[in-house]
N, C-alpha and C positions, 0 to 999 in steps of 0.2 A: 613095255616101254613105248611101242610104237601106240598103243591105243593111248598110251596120257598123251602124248606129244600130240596125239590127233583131236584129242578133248580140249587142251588150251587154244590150239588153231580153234578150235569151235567156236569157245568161251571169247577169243581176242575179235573174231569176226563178228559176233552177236553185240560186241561194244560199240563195234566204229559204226554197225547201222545203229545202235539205238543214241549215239553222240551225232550221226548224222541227220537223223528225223527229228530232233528237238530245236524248235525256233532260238532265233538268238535274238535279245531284244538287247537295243542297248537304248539309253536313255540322254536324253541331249540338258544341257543347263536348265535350257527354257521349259522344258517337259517337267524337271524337278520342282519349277517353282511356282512351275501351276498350280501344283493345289495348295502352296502355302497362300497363292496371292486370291485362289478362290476364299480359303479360310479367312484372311483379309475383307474379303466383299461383304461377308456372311454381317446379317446383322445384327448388332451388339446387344443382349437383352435390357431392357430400363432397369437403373436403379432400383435400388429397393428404398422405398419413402422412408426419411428418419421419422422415429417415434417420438410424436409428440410429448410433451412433459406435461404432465395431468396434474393440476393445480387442485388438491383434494380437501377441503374444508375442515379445521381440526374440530372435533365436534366436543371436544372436552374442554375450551380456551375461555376468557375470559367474555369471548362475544357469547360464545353457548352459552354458558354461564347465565349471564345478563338475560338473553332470549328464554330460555327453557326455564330458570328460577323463578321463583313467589313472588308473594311480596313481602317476605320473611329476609328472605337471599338479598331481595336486592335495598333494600330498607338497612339492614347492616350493611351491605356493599357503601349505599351513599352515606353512612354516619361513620366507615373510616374514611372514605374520602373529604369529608368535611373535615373531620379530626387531623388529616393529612394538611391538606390548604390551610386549613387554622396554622398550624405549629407551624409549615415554614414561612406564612406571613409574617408570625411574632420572632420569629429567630431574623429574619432578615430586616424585619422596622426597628428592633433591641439592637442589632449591630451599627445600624448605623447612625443612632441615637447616641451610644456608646462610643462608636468616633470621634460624634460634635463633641461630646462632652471631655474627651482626651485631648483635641484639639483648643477649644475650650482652656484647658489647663495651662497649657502650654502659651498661648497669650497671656492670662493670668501672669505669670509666672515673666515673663519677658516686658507687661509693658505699665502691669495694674501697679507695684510698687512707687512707679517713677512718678507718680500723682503727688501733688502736695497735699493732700489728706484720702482719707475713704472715701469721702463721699465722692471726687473729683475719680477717685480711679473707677466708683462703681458707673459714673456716666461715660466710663470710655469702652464698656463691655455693652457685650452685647442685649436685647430688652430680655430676648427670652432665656439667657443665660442661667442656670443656676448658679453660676456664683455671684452673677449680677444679684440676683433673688435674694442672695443670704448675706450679700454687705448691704444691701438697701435695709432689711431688716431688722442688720446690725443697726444701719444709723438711726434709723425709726425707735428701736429699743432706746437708744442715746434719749430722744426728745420724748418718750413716752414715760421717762421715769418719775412720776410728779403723783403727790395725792398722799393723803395720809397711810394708807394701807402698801400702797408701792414704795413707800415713801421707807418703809419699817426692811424693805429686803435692800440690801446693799447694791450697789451700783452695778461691782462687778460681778456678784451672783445674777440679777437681772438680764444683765448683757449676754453672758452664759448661755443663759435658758432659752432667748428669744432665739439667739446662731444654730442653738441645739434644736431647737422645734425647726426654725427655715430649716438645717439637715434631714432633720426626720419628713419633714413633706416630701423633699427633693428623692430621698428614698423610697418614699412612697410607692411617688411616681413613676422610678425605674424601675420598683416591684412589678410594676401591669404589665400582663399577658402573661408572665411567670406563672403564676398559676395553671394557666391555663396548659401548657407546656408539663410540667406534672401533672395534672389530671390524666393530659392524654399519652404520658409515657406509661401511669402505673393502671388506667383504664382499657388501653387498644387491644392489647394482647387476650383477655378477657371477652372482649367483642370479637375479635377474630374466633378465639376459642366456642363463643357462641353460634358462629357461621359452621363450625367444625361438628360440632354436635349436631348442627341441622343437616349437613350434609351427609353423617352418618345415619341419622335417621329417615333420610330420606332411601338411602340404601339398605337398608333391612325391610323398609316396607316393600320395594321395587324386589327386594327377594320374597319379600314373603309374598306378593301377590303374585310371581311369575313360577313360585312353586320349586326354583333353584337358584343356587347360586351362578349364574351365567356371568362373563366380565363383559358384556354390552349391556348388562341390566346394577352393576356393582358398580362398575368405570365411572361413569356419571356424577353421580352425588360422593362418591368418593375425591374426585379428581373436587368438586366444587367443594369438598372442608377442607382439603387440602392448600386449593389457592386461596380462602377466608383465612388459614393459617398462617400462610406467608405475608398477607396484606396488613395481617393485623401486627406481627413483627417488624413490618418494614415501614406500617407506620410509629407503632415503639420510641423503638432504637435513636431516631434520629430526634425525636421529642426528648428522652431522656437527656438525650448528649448534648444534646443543645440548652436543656437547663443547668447542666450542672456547667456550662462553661462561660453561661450569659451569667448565672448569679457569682463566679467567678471574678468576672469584669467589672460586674456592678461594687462587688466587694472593692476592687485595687479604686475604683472611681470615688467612692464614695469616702476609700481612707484618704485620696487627696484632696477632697473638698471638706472634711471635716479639718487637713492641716490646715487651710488656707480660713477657715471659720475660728481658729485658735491661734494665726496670725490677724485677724482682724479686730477678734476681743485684745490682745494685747495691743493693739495701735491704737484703739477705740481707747482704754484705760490710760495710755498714753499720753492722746490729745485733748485728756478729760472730756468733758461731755460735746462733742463735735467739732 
């Protein structure tokens, strides 16, 4: 008992000097915040440069296209853009031709009656009018019916025929560009189809002479039948649509100027011969 009691005495005196020999640091505010304010001072590394956005040339677009192609490629390029400018110049000179001509009617109708004959209502229309056209004709038919041979067709058959011919001129004339309009609805697609064809042969040669099918040597002339195929639809479409709703128009115009040609023979047979 006496040697433990003499081993803690040992063990307790071996603490106080090894708690006595150790420094005692204590640290004051200012000392702590020295090195946050040194970290502070340090200086900040530069940004890192934003990356630029790289403007990268599409090599397959209608400029490459234009650049890189024959004179295959670009020879149907410029006969659907012809065919393009054609067709919406005639849809929009046909509309608004077809306007005057609706407007047209609508005077007819509100001011041409109130004349004390045909002939007075056709000098209050306008020169280039066609319904101007087809009472002046009428009244000329009136004074032209003379001669033995004229003389054998009866008055109001005569007058008939001359209203019906002035109609069929004025039809005529609403016909033009029409055509043209179907040609190049039921023609473009077929051109485009021919740009399409070149451009796939142009890509079977670019394989066979590079020995593979690679997509930098296929990409190309593929991507160029493919925009000759959209170009030639999209000049189409708008060609088609646009004929069937001008000769539409022209149809409702034309059955109002034939009434107004079958109110004028019955005025004209009316007032006998002028």
């Amino acid at each position: 008992m006496q040697l433990i009691r003499r081993l803690s005495a040992l063990l307790t005196a071996v603490a106080l000097l090894v708690a006595m020999a150790a420094p005692i640091v204590v640290s004051s505010p200012a000392q702590a915040q020295a090195p946050a304010a040194e970290a502070s001072k340090a200086p900040t590394p530069p940004a890192a440069p934003k990356a630029e956005k790289q403007v990268v040339d599409n090599p397959y677009g209608l400029e490459a296209m234009w650049k890189q192609g024959d004179f295959v490629s670009k020879g149907t390029l410029i006969i659907l853009i012809i065919m393009s400018v054609g067709s919406w110049y005639i849809i929009f000179a046909k509309v608004i031709e077809q306007r005057k001509l609706f407007a047209e009617a609508k005077a007819v109708r509100a001011s041409f009656w109130d004349a004390g004959s045909v002939s007075a209502g056709a000098s209050n229309l306008k020169e280039a009018s066609p319904y101007r056209f087809l009472a002046d004709s009428a009244v000329e038919a009136t004074k032209s019916h003379a001669g033995k041979v004229i003389a054998e067709v009866s008055f109001s058959d005569w007058l008939l025929m001359n209203i019906n011919r002035a109609a069929d001129n004025v039809n005529s004339r609403m016909q033009d560009g029409l055509s043209f309009l179907a040609t190049v609805g039921s023609t473009a697609p077929f051109v485009g189809l021919f740009g399409t064809v070149w451009g796939i042969y142009h890509a079977l040669t670019a394989i066979g002479v590079a020995g593979q099918a690679s997509i930098d040597k296929v990409a190309g002339p593929v991507g160029e039948a493919l925009i000759m195929t959209a170009i030639g639809l999209a000049v189409a479409v708008p060609a088609v649509l646009g004929y069937n709703w001008l000769v539409r128009r022209n149809k409702v115009a034309m059955e109002q100027l034939r009434g107004f040609g079958a109110d004028v023979h019955l005025a004209l047979l009316k007032q006998g011969r002028g």
